[in-house]
One Martini backbone bead per residue (centre of mass of N, CA, C, O) as a GRO file, in nm:
protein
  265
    1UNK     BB    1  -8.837  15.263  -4.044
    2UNK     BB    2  -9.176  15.236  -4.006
    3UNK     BB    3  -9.426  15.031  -4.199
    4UNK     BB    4  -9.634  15.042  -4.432
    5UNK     BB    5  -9.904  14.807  -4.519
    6UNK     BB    6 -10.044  14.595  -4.750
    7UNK     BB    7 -10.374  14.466  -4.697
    8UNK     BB    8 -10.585  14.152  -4.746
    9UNK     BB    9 -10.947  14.124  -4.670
   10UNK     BB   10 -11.146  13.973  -4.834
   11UNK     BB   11 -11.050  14.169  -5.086
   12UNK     BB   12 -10.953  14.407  -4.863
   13UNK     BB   13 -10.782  14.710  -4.930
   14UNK     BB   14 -10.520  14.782  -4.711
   15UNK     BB   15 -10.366  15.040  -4.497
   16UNK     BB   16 -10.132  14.966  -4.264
   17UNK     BB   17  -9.984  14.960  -3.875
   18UNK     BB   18  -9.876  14.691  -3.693
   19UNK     BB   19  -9.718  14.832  -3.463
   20UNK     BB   20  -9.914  15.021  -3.321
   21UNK     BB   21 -10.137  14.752  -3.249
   22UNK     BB   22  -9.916  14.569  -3.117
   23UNK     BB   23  -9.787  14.771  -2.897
   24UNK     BB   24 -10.053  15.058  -2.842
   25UNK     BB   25 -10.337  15.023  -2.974
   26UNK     BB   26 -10.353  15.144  -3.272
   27UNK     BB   27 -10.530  15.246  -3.552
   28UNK     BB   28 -10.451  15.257  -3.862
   29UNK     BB   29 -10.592  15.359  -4.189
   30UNK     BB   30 -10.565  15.313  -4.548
   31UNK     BB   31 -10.811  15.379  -4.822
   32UNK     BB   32 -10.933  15.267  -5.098
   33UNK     BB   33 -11.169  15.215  -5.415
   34UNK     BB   34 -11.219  14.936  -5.284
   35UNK     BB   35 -11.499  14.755  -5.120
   36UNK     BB   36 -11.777  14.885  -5.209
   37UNK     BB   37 -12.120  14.986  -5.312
   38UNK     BB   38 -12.069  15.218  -5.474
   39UNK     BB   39 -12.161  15.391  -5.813
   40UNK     BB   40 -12.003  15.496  -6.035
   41UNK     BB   41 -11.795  15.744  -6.009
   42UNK     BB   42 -11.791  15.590  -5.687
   43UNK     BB   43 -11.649  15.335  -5.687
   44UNK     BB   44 -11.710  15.206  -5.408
   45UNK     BB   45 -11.524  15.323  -5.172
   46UNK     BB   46 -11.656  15.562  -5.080
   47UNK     BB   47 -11.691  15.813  -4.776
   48UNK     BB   48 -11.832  16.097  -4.890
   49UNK     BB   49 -12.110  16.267  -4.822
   50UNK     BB   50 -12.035  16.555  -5.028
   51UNK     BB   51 -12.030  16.407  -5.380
   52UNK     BB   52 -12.299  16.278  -5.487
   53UNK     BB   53 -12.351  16.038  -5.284
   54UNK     BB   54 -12.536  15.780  -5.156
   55UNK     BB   55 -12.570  15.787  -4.803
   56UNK     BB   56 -12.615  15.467  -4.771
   57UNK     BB   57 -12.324  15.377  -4.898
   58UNK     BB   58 -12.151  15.519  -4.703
   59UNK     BB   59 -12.234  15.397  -4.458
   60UNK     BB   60 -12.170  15.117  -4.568
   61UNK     BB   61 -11.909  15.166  -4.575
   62UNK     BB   62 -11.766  15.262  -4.332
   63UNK     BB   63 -11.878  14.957  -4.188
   64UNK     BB   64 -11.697  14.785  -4.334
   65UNK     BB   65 -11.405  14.848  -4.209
   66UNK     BB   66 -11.474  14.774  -3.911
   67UNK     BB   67 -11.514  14.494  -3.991
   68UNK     BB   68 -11.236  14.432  -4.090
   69UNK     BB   69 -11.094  14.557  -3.805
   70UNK     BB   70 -11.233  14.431  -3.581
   71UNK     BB   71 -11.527  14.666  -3.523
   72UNK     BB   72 -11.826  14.633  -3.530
   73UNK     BB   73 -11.920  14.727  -3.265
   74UNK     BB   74 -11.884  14.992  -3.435
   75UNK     BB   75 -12.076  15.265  -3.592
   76UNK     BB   76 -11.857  15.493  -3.641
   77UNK     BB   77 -11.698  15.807  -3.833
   78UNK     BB   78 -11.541  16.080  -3.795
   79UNK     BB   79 -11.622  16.368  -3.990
   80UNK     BB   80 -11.558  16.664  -4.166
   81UNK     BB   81 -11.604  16.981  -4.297
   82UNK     BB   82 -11.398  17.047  -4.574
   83UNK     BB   83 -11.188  17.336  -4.608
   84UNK     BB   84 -10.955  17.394  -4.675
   85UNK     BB   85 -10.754  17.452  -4.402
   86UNK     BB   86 -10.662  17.524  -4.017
   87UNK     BB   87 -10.857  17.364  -3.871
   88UNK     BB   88 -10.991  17.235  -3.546
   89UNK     BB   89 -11.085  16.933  -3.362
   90UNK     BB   90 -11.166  16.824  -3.030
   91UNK     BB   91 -11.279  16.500  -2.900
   92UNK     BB   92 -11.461  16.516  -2.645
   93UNK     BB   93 -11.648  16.436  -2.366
   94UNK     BB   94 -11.812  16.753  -2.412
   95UNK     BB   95 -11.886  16.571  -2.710
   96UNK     BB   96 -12.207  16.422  -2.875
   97UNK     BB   97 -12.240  16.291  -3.152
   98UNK     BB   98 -12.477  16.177  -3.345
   99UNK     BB   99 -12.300  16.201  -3.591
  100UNK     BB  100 -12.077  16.155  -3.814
  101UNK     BB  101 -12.108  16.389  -3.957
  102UNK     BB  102 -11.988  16.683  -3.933
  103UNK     BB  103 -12.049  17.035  -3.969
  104UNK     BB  104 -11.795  17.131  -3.901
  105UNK     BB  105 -11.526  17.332  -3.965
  106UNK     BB  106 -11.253  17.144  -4.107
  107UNK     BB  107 -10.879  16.966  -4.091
  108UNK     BB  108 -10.897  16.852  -3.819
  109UNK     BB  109 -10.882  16.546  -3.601
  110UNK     BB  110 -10.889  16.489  -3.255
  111UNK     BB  111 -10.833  16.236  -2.958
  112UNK     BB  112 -10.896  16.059  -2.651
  113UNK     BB  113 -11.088  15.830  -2.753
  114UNK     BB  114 -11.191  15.576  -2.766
  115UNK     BB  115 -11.382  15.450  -2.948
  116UNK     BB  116 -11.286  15.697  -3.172
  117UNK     BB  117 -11.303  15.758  -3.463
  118UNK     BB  118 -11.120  15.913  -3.746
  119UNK     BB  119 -11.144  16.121  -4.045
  120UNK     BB  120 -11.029  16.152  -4.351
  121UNK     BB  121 -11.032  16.295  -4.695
  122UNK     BB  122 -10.973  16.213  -5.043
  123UNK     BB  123 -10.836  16.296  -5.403
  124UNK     BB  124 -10.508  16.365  -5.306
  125UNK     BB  125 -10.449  16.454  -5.075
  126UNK     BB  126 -10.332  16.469  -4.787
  127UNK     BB  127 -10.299  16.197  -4.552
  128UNK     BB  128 -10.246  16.275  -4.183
  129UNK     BB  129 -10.124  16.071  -3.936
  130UNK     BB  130 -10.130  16.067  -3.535
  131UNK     BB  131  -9.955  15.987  -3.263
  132UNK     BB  132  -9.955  15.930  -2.917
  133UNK     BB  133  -9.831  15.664  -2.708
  134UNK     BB  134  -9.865  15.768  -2.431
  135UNK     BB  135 -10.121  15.941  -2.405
  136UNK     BB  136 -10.346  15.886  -2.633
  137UNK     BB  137 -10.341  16.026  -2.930
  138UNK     BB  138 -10.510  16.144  -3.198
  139UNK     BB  139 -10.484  16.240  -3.571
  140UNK     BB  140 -10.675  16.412  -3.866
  141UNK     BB  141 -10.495  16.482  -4.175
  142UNK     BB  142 -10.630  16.759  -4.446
  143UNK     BB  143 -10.344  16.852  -4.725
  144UNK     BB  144 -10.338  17.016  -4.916
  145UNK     BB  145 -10.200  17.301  -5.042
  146UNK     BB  146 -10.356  17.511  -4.851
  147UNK     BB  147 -10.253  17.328  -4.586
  148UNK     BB  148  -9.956  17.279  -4.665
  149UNK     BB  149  -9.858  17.593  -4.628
  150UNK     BB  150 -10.001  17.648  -4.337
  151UNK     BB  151  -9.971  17.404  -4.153
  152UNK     BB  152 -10.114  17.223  -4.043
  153UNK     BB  153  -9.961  17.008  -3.915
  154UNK     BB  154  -9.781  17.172  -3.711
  155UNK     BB  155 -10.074  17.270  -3.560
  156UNK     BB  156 -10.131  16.984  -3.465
  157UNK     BB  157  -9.863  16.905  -3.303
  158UNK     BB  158  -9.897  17.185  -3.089
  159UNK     BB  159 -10.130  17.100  -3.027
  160UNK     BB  160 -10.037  16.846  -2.847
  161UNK     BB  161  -9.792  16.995  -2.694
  162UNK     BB  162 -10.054  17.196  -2.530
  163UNK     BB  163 -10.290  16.983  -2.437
  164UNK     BB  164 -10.102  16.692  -2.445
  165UNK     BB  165  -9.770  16.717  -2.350
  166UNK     BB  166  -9.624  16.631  -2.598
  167UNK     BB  167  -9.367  16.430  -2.748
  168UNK     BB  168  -9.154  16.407  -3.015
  169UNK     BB  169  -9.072  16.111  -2.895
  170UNK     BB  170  -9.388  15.961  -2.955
  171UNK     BB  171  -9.443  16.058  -3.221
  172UNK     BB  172  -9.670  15.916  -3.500
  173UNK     BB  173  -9.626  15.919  -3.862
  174UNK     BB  174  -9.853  15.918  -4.156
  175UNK     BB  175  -9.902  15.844  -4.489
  176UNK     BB  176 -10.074  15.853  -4.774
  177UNK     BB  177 -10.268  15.872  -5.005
  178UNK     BB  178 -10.115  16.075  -5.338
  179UNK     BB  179 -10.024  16.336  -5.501
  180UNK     BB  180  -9.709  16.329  -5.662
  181UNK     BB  181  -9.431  16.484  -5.812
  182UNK     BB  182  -9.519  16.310  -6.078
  183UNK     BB  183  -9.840  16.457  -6.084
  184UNK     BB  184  -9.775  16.754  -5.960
  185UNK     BB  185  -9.889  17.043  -6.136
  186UNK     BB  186  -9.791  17.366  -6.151
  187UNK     BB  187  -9.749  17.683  -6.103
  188UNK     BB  188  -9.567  17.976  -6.028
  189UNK     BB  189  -9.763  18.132  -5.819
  190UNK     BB  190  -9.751  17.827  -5.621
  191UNK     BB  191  -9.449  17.789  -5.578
  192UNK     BB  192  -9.390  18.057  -5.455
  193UNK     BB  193  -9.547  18.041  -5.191
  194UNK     BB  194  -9.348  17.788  -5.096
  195UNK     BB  195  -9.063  17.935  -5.081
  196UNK     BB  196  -9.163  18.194  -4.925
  197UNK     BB  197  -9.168  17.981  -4.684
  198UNK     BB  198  -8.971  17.727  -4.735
  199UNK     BB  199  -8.791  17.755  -4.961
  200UNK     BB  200  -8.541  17.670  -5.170
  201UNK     BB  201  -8.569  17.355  -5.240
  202UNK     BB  202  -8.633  16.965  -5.291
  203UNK     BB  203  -9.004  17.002  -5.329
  204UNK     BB  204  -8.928  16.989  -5.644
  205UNK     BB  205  -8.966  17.006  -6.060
  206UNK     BB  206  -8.851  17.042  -6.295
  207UNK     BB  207  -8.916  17.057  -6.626
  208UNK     BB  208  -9.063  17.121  -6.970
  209UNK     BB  209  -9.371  17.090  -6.892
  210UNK     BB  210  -9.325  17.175  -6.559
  211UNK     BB  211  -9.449  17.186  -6.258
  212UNK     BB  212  -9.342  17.005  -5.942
  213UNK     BB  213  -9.487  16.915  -5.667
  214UNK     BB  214  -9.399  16.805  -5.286
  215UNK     BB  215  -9.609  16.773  -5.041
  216UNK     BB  216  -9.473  16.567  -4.843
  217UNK     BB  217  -9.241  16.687  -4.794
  218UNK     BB  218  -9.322  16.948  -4.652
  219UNK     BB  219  -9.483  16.801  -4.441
  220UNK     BB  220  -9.202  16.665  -4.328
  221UNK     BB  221  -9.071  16.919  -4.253
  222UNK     BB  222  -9.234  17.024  -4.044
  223UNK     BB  223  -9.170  16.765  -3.868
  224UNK     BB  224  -8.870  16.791  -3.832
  225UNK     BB  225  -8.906  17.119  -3.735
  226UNK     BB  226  -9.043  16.943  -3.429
  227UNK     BB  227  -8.877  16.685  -3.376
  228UNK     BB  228  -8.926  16.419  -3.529
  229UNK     BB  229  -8.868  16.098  -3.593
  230UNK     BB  230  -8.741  15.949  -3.882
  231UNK     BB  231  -8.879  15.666  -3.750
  232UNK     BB  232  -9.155  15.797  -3.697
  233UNK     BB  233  -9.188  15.846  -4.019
  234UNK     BB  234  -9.425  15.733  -4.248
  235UNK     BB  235  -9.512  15.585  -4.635
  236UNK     BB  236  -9.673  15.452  -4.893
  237UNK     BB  237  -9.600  15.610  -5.177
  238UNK     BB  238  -9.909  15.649  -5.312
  239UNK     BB  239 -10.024  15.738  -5.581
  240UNK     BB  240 -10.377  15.886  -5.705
  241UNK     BB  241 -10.304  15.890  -5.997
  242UNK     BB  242 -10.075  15.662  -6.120
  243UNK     BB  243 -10.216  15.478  -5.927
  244UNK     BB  244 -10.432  15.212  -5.889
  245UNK     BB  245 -10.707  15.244  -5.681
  246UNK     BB  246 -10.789  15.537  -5.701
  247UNK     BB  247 -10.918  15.854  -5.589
  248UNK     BB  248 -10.914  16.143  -5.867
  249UNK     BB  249 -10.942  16.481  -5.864
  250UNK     BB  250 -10.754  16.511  -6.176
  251UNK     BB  251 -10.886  16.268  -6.325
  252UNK     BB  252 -11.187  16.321  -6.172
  253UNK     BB  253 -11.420  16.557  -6.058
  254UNK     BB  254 -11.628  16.313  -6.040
  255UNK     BB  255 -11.538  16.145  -5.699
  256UNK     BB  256 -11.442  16.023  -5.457
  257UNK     BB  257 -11.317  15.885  -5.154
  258UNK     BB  258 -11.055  15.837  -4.929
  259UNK     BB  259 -10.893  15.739  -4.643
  260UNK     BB  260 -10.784  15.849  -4.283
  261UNK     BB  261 -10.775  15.613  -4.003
  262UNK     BB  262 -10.815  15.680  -3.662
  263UNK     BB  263 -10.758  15.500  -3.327
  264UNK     BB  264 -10.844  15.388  -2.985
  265UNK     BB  265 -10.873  15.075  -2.818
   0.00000   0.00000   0.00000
């Protein structure tokens, strides 16, 4: 398995992968809550222009990563407005996109176009980057549990091997921060629902004190079950509950986002 680094620049800290980088020349990278201007319970590198941040500060986090991963000359990082569902986006030349915000509904942004960066963010939810290395062709996807229940990863993996011809043999996958098996407790017919479609797997763990779901396990089965080779699926394994440096909305329900951003230099 070929991992995700985490990496200090001039200290700001990103989670990259420099395989991607220095071989096909893409670029992975999830970003924490640190090294960034807003303030106050978004404090301080928030990207989601629609919780509740100046729009000002959010912009100038966006324009900070790109600074920072040496792409200076791009201004742009673009997001559209999630919505927990199952929609794609799929930025091609015959989209103009004057904001980087875009206002489609959507849970996943895919693209094939050079120096066009795309973005999910979240507060727990995964975050999950994928690319196909032959092809040149990018994927930003966010699963929360009605995401991942959905099968939206599935359904991103499918739409590349409709749209762009993709072999799942080229294709390659990141996990991001997100609240892990060890504090994502749920209820027993938020349980049901995930057995009911993906079976009575060890994607859970009772406790005494509650069901504890792994979100990432089942978004992993599903790249399992369409053919990835799991040493091209990467994780960088870090709780956005019970690990420092990161904005969690189980913590703190007025809170900033973290994203993972991929590109295509």
């Amino acid at each position: 398995m070929i991992t995700i680094k985490k990496t200090l620049l001039c200290d700001f800290p990103l989670y990259t992968y420099p395989y991607l980088k220095n071989n096909h020349g893409l670029i992975f990278c999830f970003t924490t809550r640190d090294g960034g201007y807003s303030n106050g319970k978004f404090k301080s590198l928030n990207l989601d222009y629609h919780v509740g941040d100046d729009s000002v500060n959010v912009k100038k986090n966006r324009e900070i990563i790109l600074n920072e991963i040496g792409l200076k000359r791009l201004k742009k990082i673009y997001s559209v407005k999630q919505v927990h569902g199952s929609s794609i986006i799929n930025i091609d030349r015959n989209k103009d996109y004057r904001s980087d915000d875009i206002l489609e509904e959507a849970d996943c942004i895919i693209t094939d176009l050079p120096d066009t960066p795309v973005m999910v963010m979240g507060a727990d939810c995964n975050l999950i980057l994928a690319a196909d290395v032959d092809k040149k062709v990018v994927a930003a996807v966010h699963a929360g549990w009605k995401g991942t229940l959905n099968e939206l990863v599935s359904k991103a993996i499918l739409f590349l091997k409709k749209r762009f011809k993709s072999k799942a043999g080229d294709l390659f996958v990141s996990f991001g921060p997100s609240i892990r098996r060890c504090c994502y407790k749920v209820t027993g017919p938020v349980l049901e629902k995930f057995v009911s479609r993906f079976g009575d797997g060890n994607f859970y763990l009772k406790k005494h004190n509650g069901i504890y779901l792994d979100l990432a396990m089942v978004n992993y089965m599903q790249l399992e079950k369409l053919g990835l080779k799991e040493k091209n699926i990467s994780d960088c394994k870090m709780c956005t509950y019970c690990s420092p440096g990161f904005f969690s909305y189980r913590k703190s329900k007025i809170t900033g986002r973290q994203a993972g951003i991929a590109i295509i230099k």
